[in-house]
C-alpha positions in Angstrom: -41.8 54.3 -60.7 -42.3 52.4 -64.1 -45.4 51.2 -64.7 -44.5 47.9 -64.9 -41.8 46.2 -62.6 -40.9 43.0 -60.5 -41.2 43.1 -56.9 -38.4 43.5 -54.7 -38.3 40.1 -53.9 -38.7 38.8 -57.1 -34.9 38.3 -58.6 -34.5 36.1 -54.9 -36.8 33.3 -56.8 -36.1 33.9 -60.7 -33.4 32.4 -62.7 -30.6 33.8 -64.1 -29.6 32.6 -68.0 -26.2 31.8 -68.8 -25.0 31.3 -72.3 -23.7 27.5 -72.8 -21.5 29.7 -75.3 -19.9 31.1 -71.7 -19.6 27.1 -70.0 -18.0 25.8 -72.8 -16.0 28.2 -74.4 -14.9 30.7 -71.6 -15.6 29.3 -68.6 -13.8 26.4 -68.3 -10.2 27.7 -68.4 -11.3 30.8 -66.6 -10.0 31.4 -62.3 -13.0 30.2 -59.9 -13.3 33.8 -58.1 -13.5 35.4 -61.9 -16.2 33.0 -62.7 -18.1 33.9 -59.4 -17.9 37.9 -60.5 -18.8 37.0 -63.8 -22.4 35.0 -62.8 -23.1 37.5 -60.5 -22.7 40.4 -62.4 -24.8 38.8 -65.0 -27.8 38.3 -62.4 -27.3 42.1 -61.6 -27.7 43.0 -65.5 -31.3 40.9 -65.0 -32.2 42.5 -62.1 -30.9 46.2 -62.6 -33.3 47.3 -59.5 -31.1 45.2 -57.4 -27.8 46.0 -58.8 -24.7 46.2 -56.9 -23.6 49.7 -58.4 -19.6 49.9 -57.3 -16.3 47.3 -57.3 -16.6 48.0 -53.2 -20.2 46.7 -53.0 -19.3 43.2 -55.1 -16.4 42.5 -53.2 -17.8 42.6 -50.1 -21.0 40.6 -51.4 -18.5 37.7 -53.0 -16.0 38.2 -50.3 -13.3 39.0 -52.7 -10.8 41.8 -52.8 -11.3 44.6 -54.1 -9.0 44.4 -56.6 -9.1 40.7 -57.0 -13.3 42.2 -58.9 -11.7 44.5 -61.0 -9.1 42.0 -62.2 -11.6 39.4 -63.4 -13.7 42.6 -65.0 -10.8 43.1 -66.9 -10.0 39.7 -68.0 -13.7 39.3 -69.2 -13.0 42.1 -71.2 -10.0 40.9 -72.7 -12.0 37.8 -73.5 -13.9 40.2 -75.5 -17.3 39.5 -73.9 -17.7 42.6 -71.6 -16.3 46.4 -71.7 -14.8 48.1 -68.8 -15.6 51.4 -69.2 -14.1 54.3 -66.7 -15.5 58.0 -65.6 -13.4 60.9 -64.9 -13.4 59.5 -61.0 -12.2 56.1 -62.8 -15.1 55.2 -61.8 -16.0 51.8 -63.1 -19.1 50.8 -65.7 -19.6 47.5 -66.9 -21.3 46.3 -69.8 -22.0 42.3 -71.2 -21.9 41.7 -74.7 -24.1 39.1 -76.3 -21.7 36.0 -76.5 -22.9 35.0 -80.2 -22.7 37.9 -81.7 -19.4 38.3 -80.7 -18.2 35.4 -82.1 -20.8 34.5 -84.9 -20.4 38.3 -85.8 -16.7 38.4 -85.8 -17.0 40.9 -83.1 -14.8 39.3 -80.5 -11.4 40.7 -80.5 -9.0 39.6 -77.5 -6.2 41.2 -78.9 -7.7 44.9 -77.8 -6.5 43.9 -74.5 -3.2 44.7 -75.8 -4.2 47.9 -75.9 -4.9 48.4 -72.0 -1.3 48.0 -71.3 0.1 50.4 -73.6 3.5 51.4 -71.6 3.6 47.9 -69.9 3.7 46.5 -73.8 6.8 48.6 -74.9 8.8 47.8 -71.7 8.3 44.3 -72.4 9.1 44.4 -76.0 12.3 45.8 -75.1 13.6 43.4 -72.5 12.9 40.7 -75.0 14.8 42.6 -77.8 14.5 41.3 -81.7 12.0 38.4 -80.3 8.4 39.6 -81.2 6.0 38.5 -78.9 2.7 36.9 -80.2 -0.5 37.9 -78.9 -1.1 34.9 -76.7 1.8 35.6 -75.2 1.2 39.0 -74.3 -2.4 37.1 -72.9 -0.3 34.7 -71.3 1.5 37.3 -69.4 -1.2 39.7 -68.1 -2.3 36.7 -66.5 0.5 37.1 -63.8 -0.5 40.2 -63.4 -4.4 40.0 -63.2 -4.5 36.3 -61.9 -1.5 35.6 -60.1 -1.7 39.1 -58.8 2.2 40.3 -59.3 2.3 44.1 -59.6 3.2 44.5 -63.8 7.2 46.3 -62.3 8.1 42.7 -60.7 7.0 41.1 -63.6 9.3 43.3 -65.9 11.9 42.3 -63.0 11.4 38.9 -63.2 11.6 38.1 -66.9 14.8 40.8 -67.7 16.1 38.3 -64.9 15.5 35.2 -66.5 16.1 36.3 -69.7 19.9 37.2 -68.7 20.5 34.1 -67.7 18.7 31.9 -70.4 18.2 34.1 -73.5 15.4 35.9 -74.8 14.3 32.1 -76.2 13.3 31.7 -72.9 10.0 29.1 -72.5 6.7 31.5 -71.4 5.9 28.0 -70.2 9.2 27.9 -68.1 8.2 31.8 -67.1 4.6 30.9 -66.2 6.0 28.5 -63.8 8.6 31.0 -62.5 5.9 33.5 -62.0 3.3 30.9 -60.3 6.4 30.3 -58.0 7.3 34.0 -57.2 3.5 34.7 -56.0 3.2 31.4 -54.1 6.3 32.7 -52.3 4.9 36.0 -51.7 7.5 37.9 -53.7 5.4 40.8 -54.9 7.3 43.9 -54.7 10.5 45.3 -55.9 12.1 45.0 -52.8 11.4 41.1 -52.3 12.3 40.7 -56.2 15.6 42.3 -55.5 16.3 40.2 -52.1 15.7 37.2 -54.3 17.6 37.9 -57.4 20.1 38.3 -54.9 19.9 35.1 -53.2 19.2 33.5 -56.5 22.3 34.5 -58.2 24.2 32.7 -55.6 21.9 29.7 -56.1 22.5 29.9 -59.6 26.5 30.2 -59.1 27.5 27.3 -57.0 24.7 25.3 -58.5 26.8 25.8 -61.9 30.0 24.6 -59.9 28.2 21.7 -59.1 27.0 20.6 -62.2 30.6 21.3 -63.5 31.7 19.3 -60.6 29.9 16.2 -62.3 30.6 16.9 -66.0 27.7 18.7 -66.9 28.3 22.4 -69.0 25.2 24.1 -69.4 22.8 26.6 -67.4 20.5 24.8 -64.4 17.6 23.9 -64.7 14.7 25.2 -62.2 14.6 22.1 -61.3 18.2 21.7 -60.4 18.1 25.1 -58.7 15.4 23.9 -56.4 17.2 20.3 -55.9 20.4 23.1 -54.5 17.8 25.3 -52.7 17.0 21.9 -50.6 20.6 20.9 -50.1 21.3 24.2 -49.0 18.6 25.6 -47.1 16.6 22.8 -45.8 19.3 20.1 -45.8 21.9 23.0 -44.8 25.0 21.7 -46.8 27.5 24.6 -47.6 28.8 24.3 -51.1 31.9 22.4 -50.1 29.9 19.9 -48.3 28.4 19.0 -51.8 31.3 19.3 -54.0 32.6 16.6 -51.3 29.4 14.4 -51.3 29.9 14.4 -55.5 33.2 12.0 -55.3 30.3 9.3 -54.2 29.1 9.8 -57.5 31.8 8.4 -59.7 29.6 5.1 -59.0 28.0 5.5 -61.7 28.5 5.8 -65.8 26.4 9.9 -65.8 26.3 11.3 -62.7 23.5 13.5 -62.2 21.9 15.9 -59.7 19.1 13.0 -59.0 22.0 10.5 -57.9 23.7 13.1 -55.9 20.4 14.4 -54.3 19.9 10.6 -53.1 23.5 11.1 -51.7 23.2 13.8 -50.0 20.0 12.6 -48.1 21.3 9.9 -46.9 24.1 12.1 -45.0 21.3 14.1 -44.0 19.8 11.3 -42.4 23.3 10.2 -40.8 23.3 14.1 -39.4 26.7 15.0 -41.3 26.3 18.1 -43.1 30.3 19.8 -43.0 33.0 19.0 -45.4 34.8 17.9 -43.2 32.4 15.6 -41.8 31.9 14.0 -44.8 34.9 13.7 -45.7 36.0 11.6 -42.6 32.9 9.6 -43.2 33.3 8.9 -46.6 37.0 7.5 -45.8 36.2 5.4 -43.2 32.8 4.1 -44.2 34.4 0.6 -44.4 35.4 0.9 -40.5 32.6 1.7 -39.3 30.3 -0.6 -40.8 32.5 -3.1 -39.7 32.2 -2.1 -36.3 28.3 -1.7 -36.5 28.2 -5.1 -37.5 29.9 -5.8 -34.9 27.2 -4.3 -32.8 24.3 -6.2 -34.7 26.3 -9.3 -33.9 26.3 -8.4 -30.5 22.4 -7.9 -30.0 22.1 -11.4 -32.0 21.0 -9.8 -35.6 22.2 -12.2 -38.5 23.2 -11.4 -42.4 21.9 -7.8 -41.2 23.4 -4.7 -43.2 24.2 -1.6 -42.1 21.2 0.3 -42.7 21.5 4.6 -42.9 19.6 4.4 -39.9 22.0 2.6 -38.0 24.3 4.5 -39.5 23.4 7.7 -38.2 22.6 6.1 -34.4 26.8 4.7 -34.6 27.7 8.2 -35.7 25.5 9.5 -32.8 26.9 7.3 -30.4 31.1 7.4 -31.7 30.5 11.1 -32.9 28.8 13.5 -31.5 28.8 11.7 -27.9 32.4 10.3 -28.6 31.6 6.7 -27.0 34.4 4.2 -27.3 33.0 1.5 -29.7 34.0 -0.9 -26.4 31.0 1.1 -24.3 28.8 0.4 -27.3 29.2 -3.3 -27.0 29.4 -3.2 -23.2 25.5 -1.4 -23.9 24.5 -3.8 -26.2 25.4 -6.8 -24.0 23.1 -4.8 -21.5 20.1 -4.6 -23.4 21.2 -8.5 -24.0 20.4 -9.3 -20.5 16.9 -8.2 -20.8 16.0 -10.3 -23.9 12.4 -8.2 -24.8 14.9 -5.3 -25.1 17.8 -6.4 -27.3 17.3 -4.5 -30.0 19.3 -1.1 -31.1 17.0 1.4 -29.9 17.2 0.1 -26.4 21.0 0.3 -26.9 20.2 3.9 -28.0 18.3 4.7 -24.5 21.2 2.8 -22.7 23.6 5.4 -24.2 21.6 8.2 -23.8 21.0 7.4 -19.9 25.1 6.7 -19.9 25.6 10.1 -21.5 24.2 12.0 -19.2 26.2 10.4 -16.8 29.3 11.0 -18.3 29.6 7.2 -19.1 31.5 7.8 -22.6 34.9 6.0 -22.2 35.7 2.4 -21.3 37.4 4.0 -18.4 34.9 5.8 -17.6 32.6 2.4 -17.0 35.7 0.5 -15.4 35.7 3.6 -12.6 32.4 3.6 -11.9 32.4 -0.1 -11.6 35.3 -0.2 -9.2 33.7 2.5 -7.2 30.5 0.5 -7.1 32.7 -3.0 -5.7 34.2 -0.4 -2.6 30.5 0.4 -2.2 29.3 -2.8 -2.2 32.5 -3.6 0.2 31.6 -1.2 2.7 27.8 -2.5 2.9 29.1 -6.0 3.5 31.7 -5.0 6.3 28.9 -3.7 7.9 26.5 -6.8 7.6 29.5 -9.0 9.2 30.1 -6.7 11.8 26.6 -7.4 12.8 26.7 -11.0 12.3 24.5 -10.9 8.8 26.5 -13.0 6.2 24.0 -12.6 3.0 24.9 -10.7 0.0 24.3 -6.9 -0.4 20.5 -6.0 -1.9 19.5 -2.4 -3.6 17.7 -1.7 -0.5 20.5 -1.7 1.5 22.4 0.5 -1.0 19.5 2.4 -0.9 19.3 2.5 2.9 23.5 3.2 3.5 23.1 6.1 0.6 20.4 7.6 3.2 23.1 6.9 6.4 25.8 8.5 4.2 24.4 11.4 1.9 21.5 12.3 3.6 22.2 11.7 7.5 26.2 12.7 6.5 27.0 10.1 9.1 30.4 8.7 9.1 31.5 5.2 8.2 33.1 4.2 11.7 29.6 5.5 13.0 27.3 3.0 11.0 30.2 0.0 12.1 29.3 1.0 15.7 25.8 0.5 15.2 25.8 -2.8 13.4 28.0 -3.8 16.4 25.0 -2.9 18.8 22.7 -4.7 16.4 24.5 -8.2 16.7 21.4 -9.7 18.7 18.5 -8.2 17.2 16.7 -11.1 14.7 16.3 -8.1 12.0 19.3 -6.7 11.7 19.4 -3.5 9.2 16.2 -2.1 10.1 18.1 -2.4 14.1 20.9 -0.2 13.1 19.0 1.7 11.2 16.6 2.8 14.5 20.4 3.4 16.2 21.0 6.1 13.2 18.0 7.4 13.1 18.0 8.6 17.0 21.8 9.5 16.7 20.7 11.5 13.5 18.3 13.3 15.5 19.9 13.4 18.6 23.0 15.5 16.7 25.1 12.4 17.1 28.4 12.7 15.2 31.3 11.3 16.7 32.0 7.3 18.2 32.2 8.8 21.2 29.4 10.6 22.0 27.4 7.3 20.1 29.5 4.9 23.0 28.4 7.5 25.5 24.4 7.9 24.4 24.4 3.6 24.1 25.8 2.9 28.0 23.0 5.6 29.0 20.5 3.3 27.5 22.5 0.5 29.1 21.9 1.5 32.7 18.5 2.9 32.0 17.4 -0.4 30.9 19.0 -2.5 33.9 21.0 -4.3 32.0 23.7 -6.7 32.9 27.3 -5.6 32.1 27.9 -9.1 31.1 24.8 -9.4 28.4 26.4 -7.0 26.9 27.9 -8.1 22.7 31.2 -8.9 22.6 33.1 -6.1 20.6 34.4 -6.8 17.4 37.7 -5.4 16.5 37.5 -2.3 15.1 37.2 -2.4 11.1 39.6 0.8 9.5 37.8 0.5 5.8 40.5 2.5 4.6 42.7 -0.4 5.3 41.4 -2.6 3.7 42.9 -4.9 0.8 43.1 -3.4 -2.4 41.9 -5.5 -5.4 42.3 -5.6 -9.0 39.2 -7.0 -10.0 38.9 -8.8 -13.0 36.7 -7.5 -16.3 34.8 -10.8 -15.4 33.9 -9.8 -11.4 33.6 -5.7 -13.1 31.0 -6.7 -15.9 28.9 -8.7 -12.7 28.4 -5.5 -11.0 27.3 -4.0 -14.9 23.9 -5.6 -14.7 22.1 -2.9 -13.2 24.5 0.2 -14.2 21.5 2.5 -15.7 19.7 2.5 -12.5 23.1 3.1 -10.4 
């Protein structure tokens, strides 16, 4: 033990001194996590008795990677203010220099860095040909490496890449960017490198065609190739789709990939994304914002424009449901009737109830509607036949639905009750006790209902000559056919979505 030494508590409550040299000269551009293994490797050179002796034991004290620590070491030391030093176990050593003697003593040199990737250096070289690369280039690079963490073969990928497409004049700005890009997107190996080469040569083709397509003859930009990455993946427009949204852009004196990107969203939005889609949109664009004006005129909307988001409901509605623009109006004089609601998205619900109806033709609406009138006919026929003249309710559609679907009772069945109800002061709920004990009695047939009501007859003592007059019998079937009028039809419209 020395004879002199700190406590082991001591270097909990001392200070560490960092070099103002290191703030303002080095750390300021410097990665966060290399700063953190920086500082606290310092404190460990103060405190040697407390020193973290391995790359494993910092990491797991700065919650780093392992390799993320030996990274920033080696950064530092291209900084020229530690040295890395390695055993025979490539072990590592580090050692901190004195920042001002280093750079009052002309002893900081960044460039032996270089020096470190030896092999790496000569590949590079190569792929960029007769253009020398400067130091701070070479710096600028080993950052993807060390920082961005992309293994030093995908970075020789990447730029041989580039560099075939743009020249070896290529930007190491434009390559930084490419680089920050490629480890964003996780693309550090060879195998995702080739898998997107791949996918970016075809990116890089048809985004070529396009720019051709409006007069432009050069290589893409990254931004232009990301503008076609959108369209394509996101947006999912084929080529052709695009080469067929670029006639729109003949609007204008320059087209560019900014105009046509504006395009292009706005059929997006409209949910076209075929050629042949927007093709048959772009030619009759006129129609159909005539006709959606025609809508707006029929909720009450004045001066209004067709707005993309009208658009793309009308497409909805004529399109992909293939409505008749007539059942569109028909809706919107619906939501009409209901004043709070006449506004296009209740039109939208309307549709989308009629949909799954299979309400998507006039003729569609006009059958229902005629089949609703016989409906309504039959309900009434049996309301005379028990002396009740008022005019048919939803309850008792609701009530003959129950006699009919749910009781399966037949027509001349309910007639023969109503006629057995003509003296009762409440007359549906009447026949409606009648049905329910034929329902449950098996009942099926007039005769065995005649048969059942005489029983009750005698059991009740009843005179043969209190007994209701028969009406005629009623044959619905023969009844006269009518050809209603759109007029009487659109009266029985009012409540169609609850039908």
């Amino acid at each position: 033990m020395a004879f002199c030494s700190f406590s082991e508590t001591y270097h909990m409550f001392d200070v560490t001194p960092v070099e103002n040299l290191f703030i303002q000269e080095f750390m300021l551009k410097a990665p966060g996590d290399f700063v953190k293994v920086y500082l606290y490797g310092l404190k460990q050179c103060y405190h040697s008795s407390q020193s973290e002796n391995s790359i494993e034991s910092f990491a797991r004290a700065l919650c780093l990677e392992e390799k993320v620590v030996e990274n920033a070491f080696l950064y530092w030391e291209r900084q020229g203010i530690i040295r890395v030093y390695k055993d025979e176990n490539q072990s590592l050593s580090i050692e901190y220099l004195n920042i001002k003697d280093m750079l009052y003593n002309n002893k900081h040199e960044p460039n032996q860095a270089l020096y470190h990737y030896k092999d790496f250096n000569q590949n590079l070289q190569a792929i960029f040909g007769n253009r020398m690369l400067t130091p701070q280039e070479y710096l600028r690079i080993y950052d993807w490496i060390e920082i961005l963490l992309l293994p030093a073969e995908v970075v020789l990928m990447m730029i041989q890449f580039y560099i075939s497409k743009k020249g070896n004049r290529i930007s190491i700005n434009y390559l930084d960017k490419v680089a920050q890009s490629w480890a964003n997107d996780g693309i550090n190996t060879l195998q995702k490198a080739e898998e997107y080469i791949k996918q970016y040569e075809s990116y890089y083709q048809e985004t070529i065609a396009v720019l051709k397509y409006l007069g432009i003859h050069r290589s893409p930009s990254k931004a232009e190739l990301d503008l076609y990455k959108k369209w394509q993946d996101i947006w999912g427009f084929p080529l052709n789709a695009i080469l067929e949204a670029c006639k729109e852009t003949t609007k204008i004196q320059s087209p560019n990939m900014g105009y046509l990107d504006k395009i292009l969203e706005n059929l997006h939005k409209l949910g076209l994304s075929s050629q042949q889609e927007i093709r048959n949109y772009l030619s009759s664009r006129e129609s159909i914002n005539d006709k959606i004006k025609d809508v707006l005129f029929n909720l009450g909307y004045k001066d209004t424009a067709p707005t993309p988001e009208y658009q793309a409901l009308y497409l909805k509605w004529t399109n992909n449901w293939e409505m008749d623009h007539e059942v569109v109006l028909l809706a919107c004089k619906q939501a009409v009737r209901k004043k709070s609601k006449a506004n296009i998205n209740y039109v939208d619900e309307i549709l989308s109830t009629w949909k799954e109806r299979g309400f998507v033709k006039t003729q569609d609406i006009r059958n229902y509607l005629r089949q609703k009138k016989l409906f309504i006919d039959e309900i009434k026929a049996v309301l005379d036949r028990a002396g009740d003249n008022r005019e048919v309710t939803a309850a008792d559609q609701k009530m003959f639905k129950k006699w009919t679907k749910e009781w399966n009772l037949s027509y001349e069945l309910i007639l023969l009750a109503a006629e057995y109800s003509i003296m009762a002061e409440n007359k549906l709920p009447f026949i409606n006790k009648i049905l329910s004990n034929w329902h449950k009695m098996g009942i099926t047939t007039v005769q065995e209902a005649k048969a059942d009501h005489d029983r009750h007859v005698q059991g009740l003592e009843v005179a043969a000559s209190k007994t209701p007059t028969m009406k005629k019998d009623v044959d619905f079937n023969k009844f006269e056919q009518h050809t209603y009028t759109d007029e009487e039809l659109e009266y029985l419209f009012e409540d169609i979505e609850n039908a």
